[in-house]
N, C-alpha and C positions, 0 to 999 in steps of 0.2 A: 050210213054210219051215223049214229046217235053222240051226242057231244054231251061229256060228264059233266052231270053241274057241279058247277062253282062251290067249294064250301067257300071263300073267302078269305082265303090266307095264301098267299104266293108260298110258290116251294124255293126253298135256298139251294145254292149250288152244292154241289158233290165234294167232298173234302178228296181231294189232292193230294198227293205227294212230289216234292220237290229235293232237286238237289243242290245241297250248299256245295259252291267251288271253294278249293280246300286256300287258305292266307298265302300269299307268294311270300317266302323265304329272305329271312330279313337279310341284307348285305354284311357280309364279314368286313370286320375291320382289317385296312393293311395289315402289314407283318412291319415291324420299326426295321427303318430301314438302315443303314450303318450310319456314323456319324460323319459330314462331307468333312472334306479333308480342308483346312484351313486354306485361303486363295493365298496368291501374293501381298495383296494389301492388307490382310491380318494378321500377317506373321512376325508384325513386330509389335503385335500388343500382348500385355503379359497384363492375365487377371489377378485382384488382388484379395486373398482371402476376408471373408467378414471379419475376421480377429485380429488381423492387422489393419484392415481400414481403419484411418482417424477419424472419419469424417461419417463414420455410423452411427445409428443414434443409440448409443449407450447411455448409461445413467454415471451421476457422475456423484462420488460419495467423495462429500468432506472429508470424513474421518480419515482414511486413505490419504490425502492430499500432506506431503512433507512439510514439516513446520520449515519455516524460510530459517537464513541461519542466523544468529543473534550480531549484531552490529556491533565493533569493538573501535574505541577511537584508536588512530595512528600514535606507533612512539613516536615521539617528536626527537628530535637527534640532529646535529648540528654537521649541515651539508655544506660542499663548495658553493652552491647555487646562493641558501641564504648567507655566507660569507661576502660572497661578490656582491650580493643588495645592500645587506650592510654597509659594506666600503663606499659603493655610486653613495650610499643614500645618504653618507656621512661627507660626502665630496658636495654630494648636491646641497646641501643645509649651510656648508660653507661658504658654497660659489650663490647665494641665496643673500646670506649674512654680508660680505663685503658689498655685496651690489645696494643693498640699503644703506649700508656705511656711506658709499660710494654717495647716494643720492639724496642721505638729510646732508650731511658736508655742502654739495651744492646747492642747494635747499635754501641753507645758512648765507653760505657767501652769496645770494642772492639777496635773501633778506629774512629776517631773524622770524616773522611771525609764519613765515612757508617753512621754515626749518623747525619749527614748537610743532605745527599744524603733521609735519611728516613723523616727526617722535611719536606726536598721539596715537596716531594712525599701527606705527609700528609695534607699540607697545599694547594696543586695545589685539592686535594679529597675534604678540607673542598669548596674552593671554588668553584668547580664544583658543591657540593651537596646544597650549598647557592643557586647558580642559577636557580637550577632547582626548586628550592622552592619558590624562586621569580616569574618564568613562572609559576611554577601552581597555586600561588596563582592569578595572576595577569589574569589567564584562568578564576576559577570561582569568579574573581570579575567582570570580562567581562559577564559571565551567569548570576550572582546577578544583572548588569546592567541593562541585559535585563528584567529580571521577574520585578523589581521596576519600568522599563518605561511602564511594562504592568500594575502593580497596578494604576501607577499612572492615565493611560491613561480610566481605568475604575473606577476611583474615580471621572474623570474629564467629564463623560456623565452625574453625577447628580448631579456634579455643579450648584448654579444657575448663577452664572457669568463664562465671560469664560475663565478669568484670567489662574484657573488649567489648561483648554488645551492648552493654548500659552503657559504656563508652560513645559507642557508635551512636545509638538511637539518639543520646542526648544532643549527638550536631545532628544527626539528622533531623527531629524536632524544631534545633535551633534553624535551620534550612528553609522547612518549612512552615516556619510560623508566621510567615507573612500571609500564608493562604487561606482562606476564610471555611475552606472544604476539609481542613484537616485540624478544626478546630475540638469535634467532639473526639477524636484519636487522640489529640494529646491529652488530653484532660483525662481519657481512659488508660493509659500510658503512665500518668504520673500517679494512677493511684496502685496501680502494680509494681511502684517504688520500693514496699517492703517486702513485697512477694519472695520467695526464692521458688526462679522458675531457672531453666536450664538457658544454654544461651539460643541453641538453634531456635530452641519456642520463644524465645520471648524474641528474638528477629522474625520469624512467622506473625506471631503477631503484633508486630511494629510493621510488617507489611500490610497485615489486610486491615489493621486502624488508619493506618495514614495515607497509604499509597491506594487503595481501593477505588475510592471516590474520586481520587485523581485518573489513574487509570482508564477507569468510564468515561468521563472527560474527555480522555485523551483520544479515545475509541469513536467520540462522536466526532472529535475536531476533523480524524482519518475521512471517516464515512463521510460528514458534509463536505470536506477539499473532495474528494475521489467523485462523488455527485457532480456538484460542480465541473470537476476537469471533463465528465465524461461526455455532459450536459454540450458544453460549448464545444470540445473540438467536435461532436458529430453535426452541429450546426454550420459552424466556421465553413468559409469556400476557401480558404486557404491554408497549407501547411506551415508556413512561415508564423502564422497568428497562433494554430496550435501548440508549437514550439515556444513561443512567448509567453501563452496563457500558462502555460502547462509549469514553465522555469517559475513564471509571480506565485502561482497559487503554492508550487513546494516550495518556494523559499517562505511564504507566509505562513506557510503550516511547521517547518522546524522552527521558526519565530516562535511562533505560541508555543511548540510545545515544551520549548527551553523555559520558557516564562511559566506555563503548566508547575513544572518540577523545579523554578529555584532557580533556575540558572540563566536568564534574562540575558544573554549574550548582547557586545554592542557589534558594530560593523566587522571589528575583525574575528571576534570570537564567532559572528555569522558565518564567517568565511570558511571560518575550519570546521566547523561544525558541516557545512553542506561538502566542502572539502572529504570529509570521514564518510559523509555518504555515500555520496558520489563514486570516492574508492571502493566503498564496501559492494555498493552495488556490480562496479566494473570486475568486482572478484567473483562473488555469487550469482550475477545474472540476475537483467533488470528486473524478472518479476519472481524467480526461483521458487517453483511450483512446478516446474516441468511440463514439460513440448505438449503434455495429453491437454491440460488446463486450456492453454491455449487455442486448440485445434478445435476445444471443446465446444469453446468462445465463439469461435469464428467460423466453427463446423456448421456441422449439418445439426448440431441441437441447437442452435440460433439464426444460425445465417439464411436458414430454411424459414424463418419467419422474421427477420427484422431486415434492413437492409444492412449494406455493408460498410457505410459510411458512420451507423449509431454501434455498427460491430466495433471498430475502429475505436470511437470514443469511448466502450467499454472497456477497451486495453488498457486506454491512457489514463483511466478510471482505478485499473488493477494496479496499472503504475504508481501513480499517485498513491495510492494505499500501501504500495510497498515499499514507497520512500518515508510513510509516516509512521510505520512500522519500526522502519532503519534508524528514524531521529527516535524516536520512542525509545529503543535499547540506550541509543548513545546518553539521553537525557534521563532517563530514570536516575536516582539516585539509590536503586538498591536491584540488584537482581530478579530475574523473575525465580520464585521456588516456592513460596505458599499461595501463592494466584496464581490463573493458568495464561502464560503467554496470547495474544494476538497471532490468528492465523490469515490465510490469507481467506481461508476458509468464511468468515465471519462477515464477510463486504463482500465474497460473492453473490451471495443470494438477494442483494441487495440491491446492485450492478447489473447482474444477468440475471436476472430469475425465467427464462426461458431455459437457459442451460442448466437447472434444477426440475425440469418439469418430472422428470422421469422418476427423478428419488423422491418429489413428492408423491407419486402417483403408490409409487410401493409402498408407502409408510403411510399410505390413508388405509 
């Protein structure tokens, strides 16, 4: 047997056939199976729809949000209670009175220069106690001032001449002429002297000349106390200090804002003046804005990102703003109707601006 030669090229293999084994069968999904039946230890939970959850994070719209309700001072009307203070206080000035009688007499029959020396004494007391009775009356005839330019000023919208509002404006003017912000009003004021305007417009506009710039004032005195109150109790380690902070900083805020509007109350006119609020509030509820605000606050659109100790001091923040609100009505001396009342709306976002995150997100 003779061997082929070589051309020089290897021979390649024989093409083949093969078989592909066919994909194994992907696994069906179970069948859902029924829903298990509630155990013993779940059967006293009750789910709560999303639209009743407080604590969802909804968005929370000013506009919406009830104006709080306008603060009206107390009729004053003569009670048993201040009868019986009366009577002690006039028993007490008495049994006061003989006891000094009692004591320059002895004084005297000691010797004459202890007996001059208890007169001065007595007499420098009477008149210190004069003075002060001068300043407080002369405080709430300053607040009587104000409430009568308010009567007057809404006796003189259903006027039919507008004789009552020139009437009016011109104490009101007189009122605040001490104030250095309601200087360019009056002077724009008195040159609509020969005008014949109606009475409604010309009390519109004796609001937004005089009362405007006050106003704003007033709006900033709320917002810086309400900062402050909310600032310190979330720092504060104790509630007894928040409670004290919180009494200084509202009685300092209807201080000013009596003073703001004219009415510079002294100790006791303070009294009644936070007296009027304090009612007003105990009637309306302390922040009146309702339960959703609140929840809003302290919910899950804040509480989810601040703690709950600076929640806290938010409240006392919305509180505080809703007591400078309440001295606001009592101390303006004209109604609110040509400017737009103070809501509570306006120091929220100020306060919590967490708890607006949402309605900014829509409105960008």
């Amino acid at each position: 047997m003779t061997d082929k030669p070589s051309t020089g090229r290897s021979t390649g293999r024989r093409p083949a056939a093969f078989a592909v084994p066919e994909s194994p069968p992907k696994a069906s999904l179970p069948e859902p199976s029924a829903p298990r039946r509630p155990s013993q230890h779940s059967e006293g939970v009750i789910l709560t729809p999303d639209a009743d959850d407080p604590f969802a994070e909804t968005t929370l719209d000013l506009e919406t949000l009830p104006p709080p309700e306008e603060a009206r001072p107390r009729r004053r009307r003569i009670t048993l209670g201040g009868i019986a203070t009366a009577a002690f206080g006039i028993l007490l000035s008495l049994a006061v009175g003989l006891w000094v009688d009692r004591l320059i007499r002895g004084l005297f029959s000691r010797s004459d220069w202890l007996g001059y020396i208890a007169m001065g004494a007595a007499a420098l007391g009477v008149l210190a106690l004069l003075a002060i009775v001068l300043r407080e009356l002369a405080g709430l005839h300053r607040l009587a001032a104000v409430q009568n330019v308010k009567e007057e000023v809404i006796a003189a919208t259903t006027a039919p001449t507008p004789a009552p509002a020139r009437k009016a404006i011109h104490r009101l003017t007189h009122l605040l002429a001490s104030r250095p912000q309601t200087a360019r009003g009056r002077s724009r004021l008195q040159e609509t002297e020969g005008d014949i305007i109606d009475g409604p417009h010309l009390l519109d506009l004796a609001e937004r000349e005089l009362l405007a710039p006050l106003d704003r004032e007033a709006r900033v005195l709320i917002l810086a106390a309400a900062k402050r109150v909310s600032i310190v109790t979330a720092v504060s380690p104790r509630a007894l200090v928040d409670l004290g902070y919180v009494l200084f900083e509202s009685s300092r805020l209807i201080r000013r804002m009596a003073e703001l509007y004219g009415g510079r109350p002294g100790s006791l006119g303070m009294l009644r003046l936070m007296r009027d609020v304090i009612a007003h509030l105990a009637v309306t509820g302390s922040i009146a804005v309702g339960d959703s605000l609140v929840q809003q606050v302290l919910g899950h659109g804040l509480a989810s990102r601040l703690s709950a100790r600076l929640g806290e001091g938010v409240v006392n923040g919305l509180m505080t703003a809703r007591i400078g609100i309440a001295a606001m009505d009592l101390c303006r001396p004209m109604p609110f109707s040509a400017l737009k009342r103070p809501r509570m709306g306006d120091f929220i976002a100020d306060l919590a601006p967490g708890a607006l995150t949402g309605r900014g997100k829509d409105q960008a």
